[in-house]
Biopython code that builds the backbone (N, CA, C, O; Angstrom):
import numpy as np
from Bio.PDB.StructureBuilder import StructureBuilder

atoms = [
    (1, "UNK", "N", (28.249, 292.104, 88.778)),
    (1, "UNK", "CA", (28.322, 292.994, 87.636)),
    (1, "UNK", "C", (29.012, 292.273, 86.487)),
    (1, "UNK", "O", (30.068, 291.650, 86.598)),
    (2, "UNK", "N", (28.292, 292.427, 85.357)),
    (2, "UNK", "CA", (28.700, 291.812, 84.371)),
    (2, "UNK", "C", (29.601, 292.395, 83.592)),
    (2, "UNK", "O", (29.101, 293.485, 83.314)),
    (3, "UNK", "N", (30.910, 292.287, 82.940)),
    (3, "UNK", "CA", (31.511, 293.261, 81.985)),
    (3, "UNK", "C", (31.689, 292.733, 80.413)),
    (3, "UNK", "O", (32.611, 291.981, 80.098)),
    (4, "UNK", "N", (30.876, 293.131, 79.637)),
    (4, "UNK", "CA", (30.546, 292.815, 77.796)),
    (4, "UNK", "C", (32.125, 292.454, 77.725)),
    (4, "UNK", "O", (33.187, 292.944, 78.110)),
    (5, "UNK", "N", (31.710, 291.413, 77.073)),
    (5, "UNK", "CA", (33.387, 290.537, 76.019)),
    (5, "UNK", "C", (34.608, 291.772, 75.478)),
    (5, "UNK", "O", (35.829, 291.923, 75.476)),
    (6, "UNK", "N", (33.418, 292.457, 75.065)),
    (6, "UNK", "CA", (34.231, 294.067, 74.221)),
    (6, "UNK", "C", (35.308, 294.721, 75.254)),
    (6, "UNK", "O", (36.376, 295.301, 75.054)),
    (7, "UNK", "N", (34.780, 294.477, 76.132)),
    (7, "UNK", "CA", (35.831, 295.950, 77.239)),
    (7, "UNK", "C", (36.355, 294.688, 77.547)),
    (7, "UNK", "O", (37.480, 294.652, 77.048)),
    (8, "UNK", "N", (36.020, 293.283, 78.309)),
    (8, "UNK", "CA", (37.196, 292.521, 78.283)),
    (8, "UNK", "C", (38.944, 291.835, 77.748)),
    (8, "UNK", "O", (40.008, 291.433, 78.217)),
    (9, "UNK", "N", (37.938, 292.189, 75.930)),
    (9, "UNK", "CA", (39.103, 292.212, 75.232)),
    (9, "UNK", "C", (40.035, 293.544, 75.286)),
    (9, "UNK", "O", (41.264, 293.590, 75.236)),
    (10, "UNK", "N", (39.299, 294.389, 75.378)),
    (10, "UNK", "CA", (40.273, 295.533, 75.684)),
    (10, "UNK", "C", (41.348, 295.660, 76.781)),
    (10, "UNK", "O", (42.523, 296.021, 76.849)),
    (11, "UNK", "N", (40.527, 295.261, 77.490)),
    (11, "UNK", "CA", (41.623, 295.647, 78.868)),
    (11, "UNK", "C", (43.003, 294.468, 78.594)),
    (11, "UNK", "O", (44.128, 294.753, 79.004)),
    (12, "UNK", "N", (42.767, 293.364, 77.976)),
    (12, "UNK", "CA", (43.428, 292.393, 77.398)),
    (12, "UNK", "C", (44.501, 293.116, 76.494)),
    (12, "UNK", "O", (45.665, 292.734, 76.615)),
    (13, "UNK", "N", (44.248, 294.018, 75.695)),
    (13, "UNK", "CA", (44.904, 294.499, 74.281)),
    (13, "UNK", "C", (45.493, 295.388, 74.677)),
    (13, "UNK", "O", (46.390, 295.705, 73.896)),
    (14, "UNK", "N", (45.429, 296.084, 75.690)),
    (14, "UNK", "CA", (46.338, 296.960, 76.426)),
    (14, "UNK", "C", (47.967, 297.224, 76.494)),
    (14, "UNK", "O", (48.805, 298.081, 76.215)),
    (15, "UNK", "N", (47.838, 295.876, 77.068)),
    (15, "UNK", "CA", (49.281, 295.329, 76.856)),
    (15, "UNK", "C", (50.455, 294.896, 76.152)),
    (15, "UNK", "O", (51.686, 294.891, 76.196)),
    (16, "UNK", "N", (49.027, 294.382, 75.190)),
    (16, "UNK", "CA", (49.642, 293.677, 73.384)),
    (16, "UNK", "C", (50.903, 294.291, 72.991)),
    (16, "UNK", "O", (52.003, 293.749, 72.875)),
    (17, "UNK", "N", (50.487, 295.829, 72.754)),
    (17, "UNK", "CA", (51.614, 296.765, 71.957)),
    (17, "UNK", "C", (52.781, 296.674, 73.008)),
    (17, "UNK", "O", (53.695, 297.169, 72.349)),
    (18, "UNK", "N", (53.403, 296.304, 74.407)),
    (18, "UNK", "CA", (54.264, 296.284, 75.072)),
    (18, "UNK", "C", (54.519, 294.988, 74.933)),
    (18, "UNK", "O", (55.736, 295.086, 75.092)),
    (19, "UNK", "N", (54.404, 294.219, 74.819)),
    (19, "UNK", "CA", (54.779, 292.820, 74.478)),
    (19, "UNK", "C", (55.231, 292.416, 73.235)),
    (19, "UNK", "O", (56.123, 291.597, 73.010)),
    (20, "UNK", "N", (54.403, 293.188, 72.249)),
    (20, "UNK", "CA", (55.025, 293.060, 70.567)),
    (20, "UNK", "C", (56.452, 294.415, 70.669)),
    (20, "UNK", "O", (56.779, 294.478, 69.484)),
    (21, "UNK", "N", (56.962, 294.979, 71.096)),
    (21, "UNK", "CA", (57.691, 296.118, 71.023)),
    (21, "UNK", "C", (58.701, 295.398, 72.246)),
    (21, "UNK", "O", (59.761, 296.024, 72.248)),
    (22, "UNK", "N", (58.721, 294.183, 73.383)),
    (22, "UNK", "CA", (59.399, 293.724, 73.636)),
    (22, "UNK", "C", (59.964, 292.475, 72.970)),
    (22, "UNK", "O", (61.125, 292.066, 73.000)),
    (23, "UNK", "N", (59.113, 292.060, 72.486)),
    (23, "UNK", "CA", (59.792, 291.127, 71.184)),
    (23, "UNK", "C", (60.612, 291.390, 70.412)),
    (23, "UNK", "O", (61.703, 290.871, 70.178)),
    (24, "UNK", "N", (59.948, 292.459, 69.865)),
    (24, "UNK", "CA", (61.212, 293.048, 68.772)),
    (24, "UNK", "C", (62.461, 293.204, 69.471)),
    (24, "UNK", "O", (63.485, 292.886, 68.866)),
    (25, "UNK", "N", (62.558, 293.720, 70.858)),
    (25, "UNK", "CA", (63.803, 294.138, 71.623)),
    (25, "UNK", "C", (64.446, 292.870, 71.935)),
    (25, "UNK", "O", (65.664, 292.721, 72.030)),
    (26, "UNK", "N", (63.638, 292.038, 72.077)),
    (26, "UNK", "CA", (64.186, 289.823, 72.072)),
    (26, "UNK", "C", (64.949, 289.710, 70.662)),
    (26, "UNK", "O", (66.152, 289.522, 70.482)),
    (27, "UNK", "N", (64.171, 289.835, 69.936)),
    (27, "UNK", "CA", (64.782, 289.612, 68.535)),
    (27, "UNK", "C", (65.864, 290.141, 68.024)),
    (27, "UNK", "O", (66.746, 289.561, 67.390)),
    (28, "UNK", "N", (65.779, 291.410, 68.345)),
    (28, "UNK", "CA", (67.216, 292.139, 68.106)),
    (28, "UNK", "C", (68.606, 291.860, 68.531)),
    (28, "UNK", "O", (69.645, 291.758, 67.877)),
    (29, "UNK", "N", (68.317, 291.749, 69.987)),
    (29, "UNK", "CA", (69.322, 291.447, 71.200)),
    (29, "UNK", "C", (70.113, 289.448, 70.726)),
    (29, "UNK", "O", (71.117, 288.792, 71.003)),
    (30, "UNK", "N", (68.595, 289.249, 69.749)),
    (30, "UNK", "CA", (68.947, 287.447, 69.536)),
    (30, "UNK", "C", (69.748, 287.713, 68.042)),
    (30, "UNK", "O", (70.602, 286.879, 67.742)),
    (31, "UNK", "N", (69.532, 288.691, 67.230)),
    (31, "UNK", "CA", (70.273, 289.366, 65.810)),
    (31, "UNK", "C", (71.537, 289.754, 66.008)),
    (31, "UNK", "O", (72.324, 289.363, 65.145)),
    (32, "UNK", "N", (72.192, 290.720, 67.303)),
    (32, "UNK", "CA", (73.068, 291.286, 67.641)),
    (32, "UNK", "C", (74.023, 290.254, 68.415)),
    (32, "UNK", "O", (75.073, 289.857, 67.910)),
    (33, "UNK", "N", (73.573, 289.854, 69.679)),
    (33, "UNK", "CA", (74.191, 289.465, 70.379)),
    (33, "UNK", "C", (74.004, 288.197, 70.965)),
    (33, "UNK", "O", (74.489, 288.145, 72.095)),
    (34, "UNK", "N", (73.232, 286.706, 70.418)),
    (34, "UNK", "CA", (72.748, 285.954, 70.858)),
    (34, "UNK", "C", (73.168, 285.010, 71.601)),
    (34, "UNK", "O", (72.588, 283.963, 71.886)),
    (35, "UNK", "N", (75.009, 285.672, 72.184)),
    (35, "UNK", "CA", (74.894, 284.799, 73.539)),
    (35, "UNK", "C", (74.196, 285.374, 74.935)),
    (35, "UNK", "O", (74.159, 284.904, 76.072)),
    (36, "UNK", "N", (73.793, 286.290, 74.500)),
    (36, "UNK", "CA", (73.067, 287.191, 75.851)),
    (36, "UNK", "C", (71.553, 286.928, 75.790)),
    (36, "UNK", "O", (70.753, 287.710, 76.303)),
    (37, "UNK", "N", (71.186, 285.824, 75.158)),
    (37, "UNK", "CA", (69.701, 285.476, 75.168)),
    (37, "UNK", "C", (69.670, 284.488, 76.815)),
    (37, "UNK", "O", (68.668, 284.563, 77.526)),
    (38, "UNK", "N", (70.420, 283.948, 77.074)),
    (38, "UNK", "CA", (70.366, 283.062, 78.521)),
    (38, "UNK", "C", (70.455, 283.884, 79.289)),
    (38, "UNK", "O", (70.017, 283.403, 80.334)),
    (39, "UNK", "N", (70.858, 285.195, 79.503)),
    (39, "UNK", "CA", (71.416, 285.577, 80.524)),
    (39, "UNK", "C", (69.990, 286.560, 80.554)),
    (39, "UNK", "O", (69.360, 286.449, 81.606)),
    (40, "UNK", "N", (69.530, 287.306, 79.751)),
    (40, "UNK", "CA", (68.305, 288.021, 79.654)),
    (40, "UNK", "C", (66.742, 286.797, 80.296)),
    (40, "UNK", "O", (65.757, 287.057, 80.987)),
    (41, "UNK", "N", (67.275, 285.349, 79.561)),
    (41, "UNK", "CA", (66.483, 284.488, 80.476)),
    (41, "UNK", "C", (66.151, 284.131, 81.871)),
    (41, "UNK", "O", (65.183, 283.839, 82.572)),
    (42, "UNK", "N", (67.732, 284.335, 81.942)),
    (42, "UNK", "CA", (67.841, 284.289, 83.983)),
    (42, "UNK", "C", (67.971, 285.090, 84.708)),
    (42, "UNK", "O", (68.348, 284.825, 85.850)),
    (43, "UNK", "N", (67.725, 286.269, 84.339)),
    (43, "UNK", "CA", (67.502, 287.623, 84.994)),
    (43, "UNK", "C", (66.119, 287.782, 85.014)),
    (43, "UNK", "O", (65.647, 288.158, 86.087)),
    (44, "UNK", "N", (65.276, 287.565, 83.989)),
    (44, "UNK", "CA", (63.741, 287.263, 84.203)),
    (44, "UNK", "C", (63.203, 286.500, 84.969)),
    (44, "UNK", "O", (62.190, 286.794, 85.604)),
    (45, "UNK", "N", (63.822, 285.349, 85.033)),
    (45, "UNK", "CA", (63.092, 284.562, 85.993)),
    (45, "UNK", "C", (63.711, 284.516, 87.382)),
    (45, "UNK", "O", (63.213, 283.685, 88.141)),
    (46, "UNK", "N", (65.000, 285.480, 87.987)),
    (46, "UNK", "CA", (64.989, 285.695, 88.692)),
    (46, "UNK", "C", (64.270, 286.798, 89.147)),
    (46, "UNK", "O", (64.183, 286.946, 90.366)),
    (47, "UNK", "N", (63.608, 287.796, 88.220)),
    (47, "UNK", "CA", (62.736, 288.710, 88.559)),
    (47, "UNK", "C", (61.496, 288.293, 89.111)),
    (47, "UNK", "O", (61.097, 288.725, 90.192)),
    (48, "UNK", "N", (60.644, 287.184, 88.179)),
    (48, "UNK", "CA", (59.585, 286.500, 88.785)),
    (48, "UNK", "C", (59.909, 285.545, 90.096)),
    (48, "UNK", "O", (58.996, 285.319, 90.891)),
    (49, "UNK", "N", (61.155, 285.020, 90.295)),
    (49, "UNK", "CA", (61.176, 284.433, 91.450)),
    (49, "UNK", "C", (60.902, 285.403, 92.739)),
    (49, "UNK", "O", (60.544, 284.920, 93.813)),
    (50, "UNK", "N", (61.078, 286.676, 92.570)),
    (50, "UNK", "CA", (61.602, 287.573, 93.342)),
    (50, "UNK", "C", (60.083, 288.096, 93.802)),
    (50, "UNK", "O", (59.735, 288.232, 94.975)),
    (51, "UNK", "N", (59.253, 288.359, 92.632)),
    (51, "UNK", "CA", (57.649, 288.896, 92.621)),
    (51, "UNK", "C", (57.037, 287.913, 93.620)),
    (51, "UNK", "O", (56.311, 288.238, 94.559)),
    (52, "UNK", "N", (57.520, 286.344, 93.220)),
    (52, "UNK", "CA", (56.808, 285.663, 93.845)),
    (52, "UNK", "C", (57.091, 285.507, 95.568)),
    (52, "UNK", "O", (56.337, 285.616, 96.535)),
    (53, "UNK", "N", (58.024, 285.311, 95.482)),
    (53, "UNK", "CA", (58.977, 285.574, 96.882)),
    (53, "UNK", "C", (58.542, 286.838, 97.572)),
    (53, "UNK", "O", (58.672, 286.870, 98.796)),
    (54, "UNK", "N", (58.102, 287.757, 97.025)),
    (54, "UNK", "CA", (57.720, 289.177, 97.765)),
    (54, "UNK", "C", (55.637, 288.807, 98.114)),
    (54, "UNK", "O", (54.803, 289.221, 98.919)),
    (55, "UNK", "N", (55.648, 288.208, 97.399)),
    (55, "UNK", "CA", (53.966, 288.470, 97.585)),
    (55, "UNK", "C", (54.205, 287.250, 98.105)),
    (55, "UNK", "O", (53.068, 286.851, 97.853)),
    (56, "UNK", "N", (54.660, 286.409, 98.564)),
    (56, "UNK", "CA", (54.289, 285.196, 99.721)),
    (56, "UNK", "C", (54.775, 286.003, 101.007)),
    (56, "UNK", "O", (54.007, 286.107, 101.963)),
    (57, "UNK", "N", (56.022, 286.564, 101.037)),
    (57, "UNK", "CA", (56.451, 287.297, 102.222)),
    (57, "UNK", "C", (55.108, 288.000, 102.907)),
    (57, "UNK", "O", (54.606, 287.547, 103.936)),
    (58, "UNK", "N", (54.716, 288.881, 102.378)),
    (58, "UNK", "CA", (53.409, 289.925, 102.279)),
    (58, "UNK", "C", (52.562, 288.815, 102.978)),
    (58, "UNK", "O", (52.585, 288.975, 104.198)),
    (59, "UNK", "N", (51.819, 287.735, 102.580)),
    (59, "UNK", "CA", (50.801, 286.692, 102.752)),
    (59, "UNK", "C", (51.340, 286.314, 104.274)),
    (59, "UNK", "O", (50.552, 286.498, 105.201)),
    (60, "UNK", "N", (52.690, 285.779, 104.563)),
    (60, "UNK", "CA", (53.171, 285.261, 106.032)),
    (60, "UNK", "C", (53.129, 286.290, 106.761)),
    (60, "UNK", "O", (52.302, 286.231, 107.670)),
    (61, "UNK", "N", (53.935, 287.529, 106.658)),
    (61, "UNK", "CA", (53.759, 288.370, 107.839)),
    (61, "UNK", "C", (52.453, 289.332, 107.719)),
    (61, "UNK", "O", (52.298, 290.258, 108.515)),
    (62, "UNK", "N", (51.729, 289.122, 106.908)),
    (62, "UNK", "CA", (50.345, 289.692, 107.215)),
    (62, "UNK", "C", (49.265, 288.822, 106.895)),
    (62, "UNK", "O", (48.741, 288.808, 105.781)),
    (63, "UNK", "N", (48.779, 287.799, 108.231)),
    (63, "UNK", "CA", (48.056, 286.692, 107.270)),
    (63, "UNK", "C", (46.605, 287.458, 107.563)),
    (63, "UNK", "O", (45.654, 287.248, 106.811)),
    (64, "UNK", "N", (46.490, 288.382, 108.732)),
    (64, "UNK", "CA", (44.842, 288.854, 108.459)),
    (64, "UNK", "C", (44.515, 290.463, 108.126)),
    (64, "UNK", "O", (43.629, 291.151, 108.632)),
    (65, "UNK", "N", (45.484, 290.842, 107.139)),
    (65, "UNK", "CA", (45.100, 291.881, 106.835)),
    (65, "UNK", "C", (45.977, 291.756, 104.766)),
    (65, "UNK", "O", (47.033, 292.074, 104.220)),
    (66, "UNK", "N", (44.980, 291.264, 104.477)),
    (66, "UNK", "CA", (44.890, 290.431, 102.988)),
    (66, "UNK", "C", (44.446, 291.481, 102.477)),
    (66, "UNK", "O", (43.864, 292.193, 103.296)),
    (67, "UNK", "N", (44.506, 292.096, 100.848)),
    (67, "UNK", "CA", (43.568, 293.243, 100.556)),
    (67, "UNK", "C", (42.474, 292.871, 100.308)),
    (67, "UNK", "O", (41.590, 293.716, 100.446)),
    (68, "UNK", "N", (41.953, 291.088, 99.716)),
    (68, "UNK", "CA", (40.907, 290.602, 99.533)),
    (68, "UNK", "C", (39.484, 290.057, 100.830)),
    (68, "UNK", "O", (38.331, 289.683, 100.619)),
    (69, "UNK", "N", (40.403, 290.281, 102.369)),
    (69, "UNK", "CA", (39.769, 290.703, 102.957)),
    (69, "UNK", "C", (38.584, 291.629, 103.157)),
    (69, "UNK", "O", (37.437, 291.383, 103.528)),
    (70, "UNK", "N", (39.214, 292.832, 102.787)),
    (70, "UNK", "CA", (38.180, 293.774, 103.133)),
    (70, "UNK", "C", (37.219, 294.313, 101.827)),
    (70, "UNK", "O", (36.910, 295.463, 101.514)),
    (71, "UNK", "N", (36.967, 293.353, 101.364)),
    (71, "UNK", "CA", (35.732, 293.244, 100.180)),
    (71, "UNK", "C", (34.685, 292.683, 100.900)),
    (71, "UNK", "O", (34.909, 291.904, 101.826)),
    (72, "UNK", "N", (33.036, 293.155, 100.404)),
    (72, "UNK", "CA", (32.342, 293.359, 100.882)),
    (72, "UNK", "C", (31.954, 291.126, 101.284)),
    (72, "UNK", "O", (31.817, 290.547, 102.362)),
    (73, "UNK", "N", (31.928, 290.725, 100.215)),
    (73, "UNK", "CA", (32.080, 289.401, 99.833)),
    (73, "UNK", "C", (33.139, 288.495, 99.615)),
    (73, "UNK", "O", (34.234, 288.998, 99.362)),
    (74, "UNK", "N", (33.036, 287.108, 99.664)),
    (74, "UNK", "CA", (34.081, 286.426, 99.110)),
    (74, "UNK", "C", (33.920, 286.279, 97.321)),
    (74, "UNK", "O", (33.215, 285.579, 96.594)),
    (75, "UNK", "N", (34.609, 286.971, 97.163)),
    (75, "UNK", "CA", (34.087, 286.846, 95.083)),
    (75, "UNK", "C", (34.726, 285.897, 94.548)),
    (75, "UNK", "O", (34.763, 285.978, 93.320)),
    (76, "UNK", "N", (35.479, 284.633, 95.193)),
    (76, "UNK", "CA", (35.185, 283.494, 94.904)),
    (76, "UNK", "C", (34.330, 282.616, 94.735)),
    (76, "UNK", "O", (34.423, 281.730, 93.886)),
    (77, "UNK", "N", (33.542, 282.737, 95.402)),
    (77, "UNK", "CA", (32.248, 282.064, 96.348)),
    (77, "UNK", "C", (31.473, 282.252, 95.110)),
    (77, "UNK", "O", (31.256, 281.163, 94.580)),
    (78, "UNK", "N", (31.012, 283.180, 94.506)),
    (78, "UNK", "CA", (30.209, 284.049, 93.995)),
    (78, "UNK", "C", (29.835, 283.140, 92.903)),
    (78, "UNK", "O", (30.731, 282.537, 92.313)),
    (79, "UNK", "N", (28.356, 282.948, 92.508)),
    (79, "UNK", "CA", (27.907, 282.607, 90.898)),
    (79, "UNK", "C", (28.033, 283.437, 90.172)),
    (79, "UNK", "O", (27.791, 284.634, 90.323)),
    (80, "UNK", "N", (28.701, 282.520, 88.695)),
    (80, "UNK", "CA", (28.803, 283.504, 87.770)),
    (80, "UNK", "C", (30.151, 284.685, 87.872)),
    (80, "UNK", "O", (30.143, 285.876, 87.560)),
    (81, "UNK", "N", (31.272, 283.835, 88.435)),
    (81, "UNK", "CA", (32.808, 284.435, 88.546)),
    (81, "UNK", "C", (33.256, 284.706, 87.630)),
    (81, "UNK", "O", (33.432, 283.710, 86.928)),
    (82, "UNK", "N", (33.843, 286.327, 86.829)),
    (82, "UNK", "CA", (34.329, 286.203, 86.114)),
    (82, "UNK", "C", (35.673, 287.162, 86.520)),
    (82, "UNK", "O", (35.751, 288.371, 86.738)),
    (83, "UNK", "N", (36.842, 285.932, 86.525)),
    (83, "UNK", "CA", (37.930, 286.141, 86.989)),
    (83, "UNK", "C", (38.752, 287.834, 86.492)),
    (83, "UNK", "O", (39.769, 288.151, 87.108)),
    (84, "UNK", "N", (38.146, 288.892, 85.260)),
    (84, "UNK", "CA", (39.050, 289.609, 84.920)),
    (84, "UNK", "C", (38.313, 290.743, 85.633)),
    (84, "UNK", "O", (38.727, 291.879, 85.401)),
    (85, "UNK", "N", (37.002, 290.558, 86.691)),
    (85, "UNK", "CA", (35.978, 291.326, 86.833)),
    (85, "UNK", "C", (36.564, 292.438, 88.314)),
    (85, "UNK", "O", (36.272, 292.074, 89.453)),
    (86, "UNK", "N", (37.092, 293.290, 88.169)),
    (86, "UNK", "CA", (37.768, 293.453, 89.554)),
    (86, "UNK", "C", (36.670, 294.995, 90.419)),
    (86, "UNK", "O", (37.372, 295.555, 91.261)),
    (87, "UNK", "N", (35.901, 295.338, 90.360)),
    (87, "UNK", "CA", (34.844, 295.830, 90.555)),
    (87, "UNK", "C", (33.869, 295.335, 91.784)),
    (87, "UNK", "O", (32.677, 295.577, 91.973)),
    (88, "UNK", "N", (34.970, 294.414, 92.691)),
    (88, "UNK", "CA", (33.827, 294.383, 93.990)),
    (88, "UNK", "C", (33.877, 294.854, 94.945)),
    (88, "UNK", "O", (34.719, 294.602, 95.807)),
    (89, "UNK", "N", (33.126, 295.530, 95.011)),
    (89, "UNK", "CA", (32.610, 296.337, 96.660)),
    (89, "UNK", "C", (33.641, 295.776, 97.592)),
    (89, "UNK", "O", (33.993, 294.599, 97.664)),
    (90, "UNK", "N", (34.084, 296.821, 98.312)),
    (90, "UNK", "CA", (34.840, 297.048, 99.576)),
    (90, "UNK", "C", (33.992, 297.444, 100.556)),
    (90, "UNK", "O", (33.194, 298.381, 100.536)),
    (91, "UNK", "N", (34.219, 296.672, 101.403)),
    (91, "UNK", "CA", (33.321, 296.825, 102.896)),
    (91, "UNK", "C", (33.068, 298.485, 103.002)),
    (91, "UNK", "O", (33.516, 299.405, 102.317)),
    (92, "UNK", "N", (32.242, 298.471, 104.050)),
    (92, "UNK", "CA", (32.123, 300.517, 104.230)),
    (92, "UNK", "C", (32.778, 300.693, 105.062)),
    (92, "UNK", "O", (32.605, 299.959, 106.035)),
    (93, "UNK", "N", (33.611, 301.491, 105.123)),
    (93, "UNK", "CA", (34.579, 302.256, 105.986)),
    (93, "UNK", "C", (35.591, 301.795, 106.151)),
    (93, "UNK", "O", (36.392, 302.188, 106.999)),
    (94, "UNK", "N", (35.794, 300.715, 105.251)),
    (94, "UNK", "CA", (37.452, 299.967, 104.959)),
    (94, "UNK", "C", (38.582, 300.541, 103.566)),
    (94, "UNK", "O", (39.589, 299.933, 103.203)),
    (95, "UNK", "N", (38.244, 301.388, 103.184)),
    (95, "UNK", "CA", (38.447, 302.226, 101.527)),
    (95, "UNK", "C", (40.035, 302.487, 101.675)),
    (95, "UNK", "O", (40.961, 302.085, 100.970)),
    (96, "UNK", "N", (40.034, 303.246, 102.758)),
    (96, "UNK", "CA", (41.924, 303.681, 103.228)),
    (96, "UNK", "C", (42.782, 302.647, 103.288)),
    (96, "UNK", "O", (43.804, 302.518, 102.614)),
    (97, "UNK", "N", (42.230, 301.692, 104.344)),
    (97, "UNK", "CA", (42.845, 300.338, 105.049)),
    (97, "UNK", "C", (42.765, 299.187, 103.606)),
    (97, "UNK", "O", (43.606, 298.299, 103.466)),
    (98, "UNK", "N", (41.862, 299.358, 102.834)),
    (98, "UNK", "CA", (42.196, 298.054, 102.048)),
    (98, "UNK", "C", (43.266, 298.867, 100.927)),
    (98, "UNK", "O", (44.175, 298.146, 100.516)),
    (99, "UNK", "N", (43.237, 300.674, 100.256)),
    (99, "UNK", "CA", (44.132, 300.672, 99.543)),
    (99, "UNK", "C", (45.709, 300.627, 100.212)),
    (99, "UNK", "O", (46.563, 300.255, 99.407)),
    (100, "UNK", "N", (46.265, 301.007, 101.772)),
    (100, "UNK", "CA", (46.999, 300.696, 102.510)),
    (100, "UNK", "C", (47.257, 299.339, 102.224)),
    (100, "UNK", "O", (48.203, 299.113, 101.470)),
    (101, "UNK", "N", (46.631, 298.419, 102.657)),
    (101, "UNK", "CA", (46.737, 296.900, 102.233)),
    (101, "UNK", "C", (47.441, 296.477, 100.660)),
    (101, "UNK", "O", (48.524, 295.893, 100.658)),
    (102, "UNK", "N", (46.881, 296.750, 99.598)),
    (102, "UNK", "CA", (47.335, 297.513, 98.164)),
    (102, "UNK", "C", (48.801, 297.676, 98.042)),
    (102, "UNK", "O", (49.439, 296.808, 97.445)),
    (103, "UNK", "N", (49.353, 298.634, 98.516)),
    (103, "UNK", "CA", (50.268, 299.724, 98.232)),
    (103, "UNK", "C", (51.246, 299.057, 99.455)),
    (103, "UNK", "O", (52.391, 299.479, 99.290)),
    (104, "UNK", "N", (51.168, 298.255, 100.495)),
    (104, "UNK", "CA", (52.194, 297.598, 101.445)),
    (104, "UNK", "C", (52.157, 296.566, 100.992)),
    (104, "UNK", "O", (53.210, 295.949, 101.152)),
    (105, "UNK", "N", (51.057, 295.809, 100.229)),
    (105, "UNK", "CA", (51.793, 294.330, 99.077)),
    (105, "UNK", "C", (52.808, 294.817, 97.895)),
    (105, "UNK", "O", (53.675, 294.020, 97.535)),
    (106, "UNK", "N", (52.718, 296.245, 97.213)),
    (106, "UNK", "CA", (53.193, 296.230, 96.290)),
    (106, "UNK", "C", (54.889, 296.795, 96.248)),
    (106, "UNK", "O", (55.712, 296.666, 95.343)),
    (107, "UNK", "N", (55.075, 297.695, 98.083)),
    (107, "UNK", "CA", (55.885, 298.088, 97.884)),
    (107, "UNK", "C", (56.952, 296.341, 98.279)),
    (107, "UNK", "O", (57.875, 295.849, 97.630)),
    (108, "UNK", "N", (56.413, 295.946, 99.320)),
    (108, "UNK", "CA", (57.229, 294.473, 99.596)),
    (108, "UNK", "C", (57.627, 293.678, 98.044)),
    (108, "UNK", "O", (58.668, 293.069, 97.794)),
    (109, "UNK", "N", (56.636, 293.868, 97.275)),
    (109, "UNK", "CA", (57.151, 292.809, 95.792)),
    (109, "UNK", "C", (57.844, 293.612, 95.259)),
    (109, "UNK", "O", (58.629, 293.141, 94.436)),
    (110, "UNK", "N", (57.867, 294.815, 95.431)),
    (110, "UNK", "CA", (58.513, 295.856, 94.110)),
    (110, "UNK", "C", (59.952, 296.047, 95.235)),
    (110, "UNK", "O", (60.794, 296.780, 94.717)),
    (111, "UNK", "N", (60.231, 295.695, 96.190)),
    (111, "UNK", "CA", (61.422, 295.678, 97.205)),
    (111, "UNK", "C", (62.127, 294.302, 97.056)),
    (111, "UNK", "O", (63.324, 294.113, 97.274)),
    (112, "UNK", "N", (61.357, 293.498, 96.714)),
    (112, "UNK", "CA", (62.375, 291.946, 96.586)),
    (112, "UNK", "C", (62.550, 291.883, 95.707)),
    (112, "UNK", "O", (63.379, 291.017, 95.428)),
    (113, "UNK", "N", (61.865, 292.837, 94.322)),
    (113, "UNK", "CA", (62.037, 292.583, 92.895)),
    (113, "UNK", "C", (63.670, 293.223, 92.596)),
    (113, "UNK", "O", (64.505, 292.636, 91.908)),
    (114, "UNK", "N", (63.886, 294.546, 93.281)),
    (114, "UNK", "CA", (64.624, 295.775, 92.923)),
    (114, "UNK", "C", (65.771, 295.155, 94.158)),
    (114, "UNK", "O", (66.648, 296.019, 94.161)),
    (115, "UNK", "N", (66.171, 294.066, 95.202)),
    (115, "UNK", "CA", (66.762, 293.982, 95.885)),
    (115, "UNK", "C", (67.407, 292.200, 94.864)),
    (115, "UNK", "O", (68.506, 291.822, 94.459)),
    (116, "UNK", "N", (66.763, 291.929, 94.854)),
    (116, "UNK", "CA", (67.437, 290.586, 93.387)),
    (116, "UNK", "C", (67.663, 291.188, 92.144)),
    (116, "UNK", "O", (68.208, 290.463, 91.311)),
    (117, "UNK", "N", (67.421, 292.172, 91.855)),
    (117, "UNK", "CA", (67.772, 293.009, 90.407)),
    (117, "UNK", "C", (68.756, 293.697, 90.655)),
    (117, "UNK", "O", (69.150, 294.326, 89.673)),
    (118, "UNK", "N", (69.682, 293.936, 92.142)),
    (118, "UNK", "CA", (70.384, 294.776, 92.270)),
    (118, "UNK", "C", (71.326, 293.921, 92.329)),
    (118, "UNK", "O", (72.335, 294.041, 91.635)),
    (119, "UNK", "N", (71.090, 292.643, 93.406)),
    (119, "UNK", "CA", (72.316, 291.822, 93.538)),
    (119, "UNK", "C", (72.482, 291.572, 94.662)),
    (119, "UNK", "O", (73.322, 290.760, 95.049)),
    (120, "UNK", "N", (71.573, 292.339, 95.542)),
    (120, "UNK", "CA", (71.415, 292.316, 96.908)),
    (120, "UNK", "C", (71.511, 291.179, 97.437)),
    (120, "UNK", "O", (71.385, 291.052, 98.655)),
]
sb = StructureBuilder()
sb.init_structure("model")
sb.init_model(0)
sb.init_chain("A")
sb.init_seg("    ")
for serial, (resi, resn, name, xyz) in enumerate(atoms, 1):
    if name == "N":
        sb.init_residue(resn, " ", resi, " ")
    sb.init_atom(name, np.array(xyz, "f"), 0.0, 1.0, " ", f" {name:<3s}", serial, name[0])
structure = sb.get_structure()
């Protein structure tokens, strides 16, 4: 399935306005208080260390129940990949088990995110 440039850019622009409205909150914080620009740095990237650290966890203790498993295909494989295209068929009678799959990757990343954000 093909998706027109148009809705691509959209789903793209989505975000825009949260990213320009966190800038401004960068900028301010760099106006007000700009020794707290490092420390807002290393709290971020201990956040992404943490995302990343949670979704490898997820990958080791569940190496065969992947959510990209239970798609009908490998949509890697596929001619004509277009990486923002997320619209592929889920096997039949896998619908529960792959959003289960979903929702136990997200609570593990959103648990190592909120367990390094705490101090844990």
């Amino acid at each position: 399935m093909h998706i027109p440039r148009s809705v691509r850019a959209a789903r793209h622009a989505r975000m825009l306005w949260c990213a320009f409205i966190a800038l401004l909150f960068l900028l301010a914080v760099g106006c007000i208080a700009p020794q707290q620009l490092p420390v807002i740095l290393y709290k971020a990237s201990l956040i992404l260390l943490a995302a990343f650290t949670g979704y490898w966890i997820d990958r080791w203790a569940f190496p065969y129940a992947r959510p990209d498993s239970y798609l009908v295909s490998d949509w890697r494989r596929q001619r004509g990949f277009v990486p923002c295209d997320a619209n592929d068929p889920i096997a039949r009678g896998y619908a529960r088990i792959f959003a289960a799959a979903l929702v136990r990757r997200a609570i593990i990343m959103g648990a190592a995110m909120l367990a390094v954000g705490l101090g844990l």
